[in-house]
PyMOL CGO cylinders between C-alpha atoms (Angstrom):
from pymol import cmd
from pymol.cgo import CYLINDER

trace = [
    CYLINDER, -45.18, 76.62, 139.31, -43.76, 79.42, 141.24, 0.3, 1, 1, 1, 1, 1, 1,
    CYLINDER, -43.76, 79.42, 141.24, -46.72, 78.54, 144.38, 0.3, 1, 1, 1, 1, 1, 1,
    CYLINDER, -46.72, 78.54, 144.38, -46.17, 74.43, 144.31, 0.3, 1, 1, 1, 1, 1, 1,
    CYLINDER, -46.17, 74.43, 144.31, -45.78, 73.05, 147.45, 0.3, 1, 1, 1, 1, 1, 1,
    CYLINDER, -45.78, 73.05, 147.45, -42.82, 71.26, 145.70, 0.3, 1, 1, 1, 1, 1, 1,
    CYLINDER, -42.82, 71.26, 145.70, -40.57, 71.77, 142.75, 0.3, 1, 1, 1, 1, 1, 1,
    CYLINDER, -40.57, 71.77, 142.75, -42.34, 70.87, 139.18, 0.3, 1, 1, 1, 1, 1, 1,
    CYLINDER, -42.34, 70.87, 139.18, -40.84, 69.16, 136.73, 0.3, 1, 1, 1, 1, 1, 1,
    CYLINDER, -40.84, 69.16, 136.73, -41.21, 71.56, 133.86, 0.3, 1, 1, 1, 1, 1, 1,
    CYLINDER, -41.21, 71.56, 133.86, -41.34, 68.55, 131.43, 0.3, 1, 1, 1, 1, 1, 1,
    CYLINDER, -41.34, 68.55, 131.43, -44.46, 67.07, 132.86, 0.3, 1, 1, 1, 1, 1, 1,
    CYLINDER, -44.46, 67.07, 132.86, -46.08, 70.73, 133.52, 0.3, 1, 1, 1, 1, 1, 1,
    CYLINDER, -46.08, 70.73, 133.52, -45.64, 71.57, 130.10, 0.3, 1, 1, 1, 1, 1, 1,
    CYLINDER, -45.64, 71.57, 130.10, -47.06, 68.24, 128.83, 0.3, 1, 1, 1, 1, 1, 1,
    CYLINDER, -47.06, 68.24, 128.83, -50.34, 68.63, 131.12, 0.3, 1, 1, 1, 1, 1, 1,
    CYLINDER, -50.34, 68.63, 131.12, -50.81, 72.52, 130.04, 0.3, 1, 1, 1, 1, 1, 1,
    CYLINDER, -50.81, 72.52, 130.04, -50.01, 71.20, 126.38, 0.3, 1, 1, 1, 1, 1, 1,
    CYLINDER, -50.01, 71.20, 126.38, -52.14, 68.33, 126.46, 0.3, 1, 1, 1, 1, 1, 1,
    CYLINDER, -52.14, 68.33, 126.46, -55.16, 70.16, 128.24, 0.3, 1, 1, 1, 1, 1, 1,
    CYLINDER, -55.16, 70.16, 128.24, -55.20, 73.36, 126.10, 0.3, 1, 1, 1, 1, 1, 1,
    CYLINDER, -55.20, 73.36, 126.10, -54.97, 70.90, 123.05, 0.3, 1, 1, 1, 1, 1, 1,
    CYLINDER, -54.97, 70.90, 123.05, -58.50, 69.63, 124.30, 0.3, 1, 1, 1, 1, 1, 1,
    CYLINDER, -58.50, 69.63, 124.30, -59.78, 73.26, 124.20, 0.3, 1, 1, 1, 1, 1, 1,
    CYLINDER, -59.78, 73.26, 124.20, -59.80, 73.36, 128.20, 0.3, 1, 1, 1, 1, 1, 1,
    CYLINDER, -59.80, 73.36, 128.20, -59.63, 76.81, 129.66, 0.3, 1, 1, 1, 1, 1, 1,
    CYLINDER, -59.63, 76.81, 129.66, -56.54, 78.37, 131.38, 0.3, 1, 1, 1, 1, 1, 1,
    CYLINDER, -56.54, 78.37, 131.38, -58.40, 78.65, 134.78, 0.3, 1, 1, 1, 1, 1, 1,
    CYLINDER, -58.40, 78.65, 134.78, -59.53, 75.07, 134.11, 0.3, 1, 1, 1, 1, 1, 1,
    CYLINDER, -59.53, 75.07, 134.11, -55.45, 73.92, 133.58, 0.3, 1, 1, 1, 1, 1, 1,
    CYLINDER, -55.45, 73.92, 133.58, -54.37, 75.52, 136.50, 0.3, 1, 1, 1, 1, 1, 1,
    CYLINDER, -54.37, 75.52, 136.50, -56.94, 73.82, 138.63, 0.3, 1, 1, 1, 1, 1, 1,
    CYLINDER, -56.94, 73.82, 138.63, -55.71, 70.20, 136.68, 0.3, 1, 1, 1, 1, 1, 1,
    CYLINDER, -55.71, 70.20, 136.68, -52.11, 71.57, 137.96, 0.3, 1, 1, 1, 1, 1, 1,
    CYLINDER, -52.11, 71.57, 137.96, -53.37, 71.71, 141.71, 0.3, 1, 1, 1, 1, 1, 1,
    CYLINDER, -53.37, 71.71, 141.71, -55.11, 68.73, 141.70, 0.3, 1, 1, 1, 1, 1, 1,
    CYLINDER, -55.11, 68.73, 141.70, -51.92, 66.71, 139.91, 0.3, 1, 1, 1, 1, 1, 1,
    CYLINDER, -51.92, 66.71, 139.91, -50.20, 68.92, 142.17, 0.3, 1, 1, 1, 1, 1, 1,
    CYLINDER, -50.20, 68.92, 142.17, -52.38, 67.59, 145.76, 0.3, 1, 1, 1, 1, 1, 1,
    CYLINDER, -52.38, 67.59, 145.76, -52.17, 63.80, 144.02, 0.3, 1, 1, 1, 1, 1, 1,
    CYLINDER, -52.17, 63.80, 144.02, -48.42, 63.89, 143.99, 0.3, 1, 1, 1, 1, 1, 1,
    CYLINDER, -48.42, 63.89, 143.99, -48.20, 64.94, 147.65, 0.3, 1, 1, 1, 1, 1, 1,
    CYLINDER, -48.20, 64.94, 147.65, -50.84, 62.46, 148.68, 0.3, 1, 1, 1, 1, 1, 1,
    CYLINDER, -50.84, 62.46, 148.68, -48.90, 59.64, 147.31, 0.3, 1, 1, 1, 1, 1, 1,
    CYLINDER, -48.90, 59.64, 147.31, -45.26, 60.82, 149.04, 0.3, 1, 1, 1, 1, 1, 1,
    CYLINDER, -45.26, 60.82, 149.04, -46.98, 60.97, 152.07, 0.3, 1, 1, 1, 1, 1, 1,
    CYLINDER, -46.98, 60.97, 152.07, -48.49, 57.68, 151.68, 0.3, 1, 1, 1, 1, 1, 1,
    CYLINDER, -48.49, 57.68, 151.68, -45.08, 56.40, 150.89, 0.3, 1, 1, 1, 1, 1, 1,
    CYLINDER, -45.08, 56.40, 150.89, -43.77, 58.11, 154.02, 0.3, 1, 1, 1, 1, 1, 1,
    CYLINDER, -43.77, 58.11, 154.02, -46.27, 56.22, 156.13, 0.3, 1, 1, 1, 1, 1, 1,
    CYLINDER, -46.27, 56.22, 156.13, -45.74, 53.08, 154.73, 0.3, 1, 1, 1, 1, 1, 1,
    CYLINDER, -45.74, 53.08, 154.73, -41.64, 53.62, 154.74, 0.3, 1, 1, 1, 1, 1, 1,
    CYLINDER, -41.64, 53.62, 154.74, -42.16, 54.40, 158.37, 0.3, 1, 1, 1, 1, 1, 1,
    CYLINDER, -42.16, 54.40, 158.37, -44.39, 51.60, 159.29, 0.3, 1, 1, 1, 1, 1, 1,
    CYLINDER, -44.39, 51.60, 159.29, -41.83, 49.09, 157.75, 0.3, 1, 1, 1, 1, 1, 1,
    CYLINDER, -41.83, 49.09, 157.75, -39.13, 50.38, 159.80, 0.3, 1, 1, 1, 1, 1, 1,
    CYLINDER, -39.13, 50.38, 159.80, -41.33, 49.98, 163.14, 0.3, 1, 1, 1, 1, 1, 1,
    CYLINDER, -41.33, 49.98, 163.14, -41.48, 46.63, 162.01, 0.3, 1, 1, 1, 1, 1, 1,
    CYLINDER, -41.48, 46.63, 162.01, -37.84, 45.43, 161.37, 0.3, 1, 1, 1, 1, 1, 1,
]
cmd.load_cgo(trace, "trace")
């Protein structure tokens, strides 16, 4: 959490960590589930960016 491109919620970090340690997974195998949630959230603000943007060019 203290590398994240953005701030973590530490609800929903806990509940993937939780929920993946549960299924036996390893701790270098969580933190890479952490970076890729991580990468997914980022991907889909800067989708929303674009597509905020492009519906301003259009008004």
């Amino acid at each position: 959490m203290a590398q994240a491109a953005l701030p973590w919620s530490p609800t929903s970090c806990r509940r993937i960590w939780t929920r993946a340690r549960k299924r036996g997974e390893a701790v270098e195998v969580v933190l890479e589930r952490l970076t890729r949630a991580e990468a997914a959230c980022l991907a889909r603000e800067r989708f929303a960016r674009q597509f905020s943007a492009g519906a301003e060019d259009n008004t």
